[in-house]
N, C-alpha and C positions, 0 to 999 in steps of 0.2 A: 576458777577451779570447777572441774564438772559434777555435778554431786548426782551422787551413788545410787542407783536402782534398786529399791527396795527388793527384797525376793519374793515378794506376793504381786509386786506386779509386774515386776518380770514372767510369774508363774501363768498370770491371767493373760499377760500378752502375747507367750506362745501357746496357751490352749485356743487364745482368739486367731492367730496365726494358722493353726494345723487346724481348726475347724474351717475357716475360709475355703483354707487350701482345697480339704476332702470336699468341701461342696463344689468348688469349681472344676474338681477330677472327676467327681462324682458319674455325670453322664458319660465320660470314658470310660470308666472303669463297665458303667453299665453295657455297654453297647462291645468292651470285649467279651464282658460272660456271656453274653445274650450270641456270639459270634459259634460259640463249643456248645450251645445249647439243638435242642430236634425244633423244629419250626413250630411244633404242638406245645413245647415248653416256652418257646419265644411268646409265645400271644395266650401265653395262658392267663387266667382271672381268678383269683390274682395276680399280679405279677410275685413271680418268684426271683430273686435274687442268684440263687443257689439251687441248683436241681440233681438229681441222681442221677440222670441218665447222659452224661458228658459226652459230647465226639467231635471229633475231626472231618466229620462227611462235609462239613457246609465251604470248609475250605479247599478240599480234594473237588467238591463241585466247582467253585470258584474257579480253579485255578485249571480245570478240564474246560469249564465254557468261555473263558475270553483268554489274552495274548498277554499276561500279566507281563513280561520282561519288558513290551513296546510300549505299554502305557508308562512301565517306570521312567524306561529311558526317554520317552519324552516328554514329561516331568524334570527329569533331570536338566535335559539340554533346557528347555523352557524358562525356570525357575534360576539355572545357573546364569544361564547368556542374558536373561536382562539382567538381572543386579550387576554381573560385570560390566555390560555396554551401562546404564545406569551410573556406575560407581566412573566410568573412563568421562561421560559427561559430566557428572555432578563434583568430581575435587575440584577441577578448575573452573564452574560456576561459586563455586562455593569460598574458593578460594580470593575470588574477585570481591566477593561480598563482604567478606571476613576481614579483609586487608586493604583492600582500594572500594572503599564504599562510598557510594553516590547520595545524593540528597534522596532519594526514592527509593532505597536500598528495602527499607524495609515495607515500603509499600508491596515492591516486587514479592518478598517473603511472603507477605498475607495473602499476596491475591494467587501466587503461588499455589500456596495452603487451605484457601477460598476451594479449589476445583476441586479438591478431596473432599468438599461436603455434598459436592453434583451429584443425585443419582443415578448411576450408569446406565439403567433405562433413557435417561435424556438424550445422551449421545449413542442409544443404540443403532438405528436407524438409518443414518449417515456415515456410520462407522461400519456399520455391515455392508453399504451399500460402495462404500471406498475400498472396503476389502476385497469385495466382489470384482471392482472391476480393475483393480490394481493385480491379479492374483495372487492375492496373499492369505484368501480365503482358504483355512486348511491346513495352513504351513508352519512351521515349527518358527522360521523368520519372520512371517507376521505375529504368531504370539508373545514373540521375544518383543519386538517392540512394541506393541500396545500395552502388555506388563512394566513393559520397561519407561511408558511413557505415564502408565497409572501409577506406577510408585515412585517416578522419579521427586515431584516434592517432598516424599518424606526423606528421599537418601540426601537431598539439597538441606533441608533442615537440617537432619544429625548433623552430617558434616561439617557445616556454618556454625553450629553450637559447640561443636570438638575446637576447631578450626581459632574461633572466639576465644579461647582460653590456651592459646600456644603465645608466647609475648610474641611484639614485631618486631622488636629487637633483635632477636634470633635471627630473621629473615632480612634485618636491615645490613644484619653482621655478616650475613651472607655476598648482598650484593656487595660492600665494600672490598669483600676478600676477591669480586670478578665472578660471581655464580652468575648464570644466567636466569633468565625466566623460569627456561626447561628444567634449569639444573634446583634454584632455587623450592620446586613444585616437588620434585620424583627424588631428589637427595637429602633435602631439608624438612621440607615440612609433612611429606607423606610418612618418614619413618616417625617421626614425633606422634601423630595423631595415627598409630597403628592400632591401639587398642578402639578409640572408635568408629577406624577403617571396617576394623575386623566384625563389632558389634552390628555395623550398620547393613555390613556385606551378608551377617547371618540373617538378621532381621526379615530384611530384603528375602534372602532364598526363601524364609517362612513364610512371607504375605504373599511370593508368589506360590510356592507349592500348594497351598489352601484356597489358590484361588479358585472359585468355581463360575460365576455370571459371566466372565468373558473368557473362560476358555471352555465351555461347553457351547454358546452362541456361536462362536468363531472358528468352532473346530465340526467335524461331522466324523470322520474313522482317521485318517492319516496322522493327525497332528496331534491326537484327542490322549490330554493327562489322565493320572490317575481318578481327577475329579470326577471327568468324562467317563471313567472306568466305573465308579460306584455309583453314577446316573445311570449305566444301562443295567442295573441290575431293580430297576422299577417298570414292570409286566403291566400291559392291560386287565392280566387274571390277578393284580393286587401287588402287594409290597409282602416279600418274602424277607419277613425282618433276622430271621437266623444268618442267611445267606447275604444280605445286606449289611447284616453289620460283619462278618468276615470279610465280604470287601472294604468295608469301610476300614478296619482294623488294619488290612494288608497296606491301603493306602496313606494312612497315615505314622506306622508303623517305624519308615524311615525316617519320617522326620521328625520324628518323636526321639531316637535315637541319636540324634543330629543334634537335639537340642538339649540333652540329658550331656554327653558329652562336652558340648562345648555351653556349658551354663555358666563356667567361672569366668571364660573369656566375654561372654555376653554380659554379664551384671558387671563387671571391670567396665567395660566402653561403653554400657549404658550411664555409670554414673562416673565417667571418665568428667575431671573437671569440677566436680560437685564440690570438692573437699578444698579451700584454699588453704 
């Protein structure tokens, strides 16, 4: 029998809760006031919070000095096309692993998991130098797959931990009934494990939409995300922190909304399976 939460510390657990929370908003929340503020108000001493003199010029400048729709949409194609090419590799890796596991199975996971602590200065050098001569330097197809091949451990992970918690039974009951491989993958067990399809798919769009070190090295004008967008608003006559943070707010803006929306279906396939 579960026994009952006191009301006092239920009381202290959500003031410790919404306090977290506003610290870790906190630099957001700074950096949209700072976006409606005058550039004199932005670097002013002290800093001010809240100022009188509000506007919309830093965003009207913005949005006159660079190509804001190119930079979205190629953020969008970017962030979308690896997680999908991502998600078409990683069920049926994951699938293998989850179901037909090898003596090494789990070795493969960690060392998998192992490359996501490299830092990507390591492999910069050689990666720039293969993008060069491959021409993929600049291209919306080369940032799709080097996104797609930075995040793919983590989409193998989820999936293998979703994947993990579906019985085999199910899938055994399949092949008896005559399912094939195909059938048993795309009819069986992908609708089962849709909630941490979905969680893994959003995640994914996040880590790429955010990304900034390999898609500002890899890109120069054609290919160049949103990230690429709030890097060129840093001048050799200094950092124009008003105007800098209304790009920075325009940029992250959509997927902030992206993620406000779809938050029941993300914490659902995050802790899909937790509960037996």
């Amino acid at each position: 029998m579960a026994r009952a939460v006191s009301p006092r510390r239920k009381l202290i657990t959500t003031v410790a809760a919404w306090a977290v929370s506003l610290l870790i908003f906190f630099p957001v929340l700074w950096m949209i006031l700072t976006s409606f503020k005058t550039e004199a108000s932005a670097v002013a001493s002290p800093p001010q919070l809240f100022t009188a003199d509000w506007t919309l010029q830093n965003y009207s400048d913005v949005w006159a000095r660079s190509d804001y729709p190119r930079f979205f949409w190629n953020s969008v194609v970017i962030s979308v096309g690896s997680t999908l090419l991502g998600l078409a590799i990683a069920i049926p890796a994951a699938w293998s692993m989850a179901f037909v596991p090898g003596r090494k199975t789990k070795d493969l996971l960690m060392w998998m998991l192992s490359t996501k602590m490299m830092p990507g200065v390591a492999v910069l050098i050689p990666l720039y130098l293969l993008f060069q001569r491959t021409g993929l330097f600049d291209t919306k197809i080369g940032l799709v797959l080097a996104l797609m091949l930075m995040n793919l451990p983590i989409i193998v992970w989820m999936l293998y931990t979703y994947f993990k918690e579906i019985p085999s039974e199910i899938l055994e009951a399949s092949r008896m009934d005559g399912a094939s491989l195909w059938k048993e993958v795309v009819y069986v067990l992908t609708p089962m494990a849709i909630p941490g399809i979905a969680s893994t798919l959003l995640l994914n769009v996040i880590l790429a939409w955010n990304e900034a070190f390999w898609t500002i090295t890899l890109t120069t004008t054609k290919a160049a995300p949103l990230s690429a967008f709030i890097a060129s608003f840093s001048a050799p006559q200094g950092l124009f922190y008003a105007k800098l943070s209304a790009a920075s707010t325009m940029a992250i803006a959509p997927i902030l909304i992206l993620g406000w929306f779809s938050q029941k279906q993300l914490v659902r396939g995050l802790t899909f399976g937790a509960v037996k």
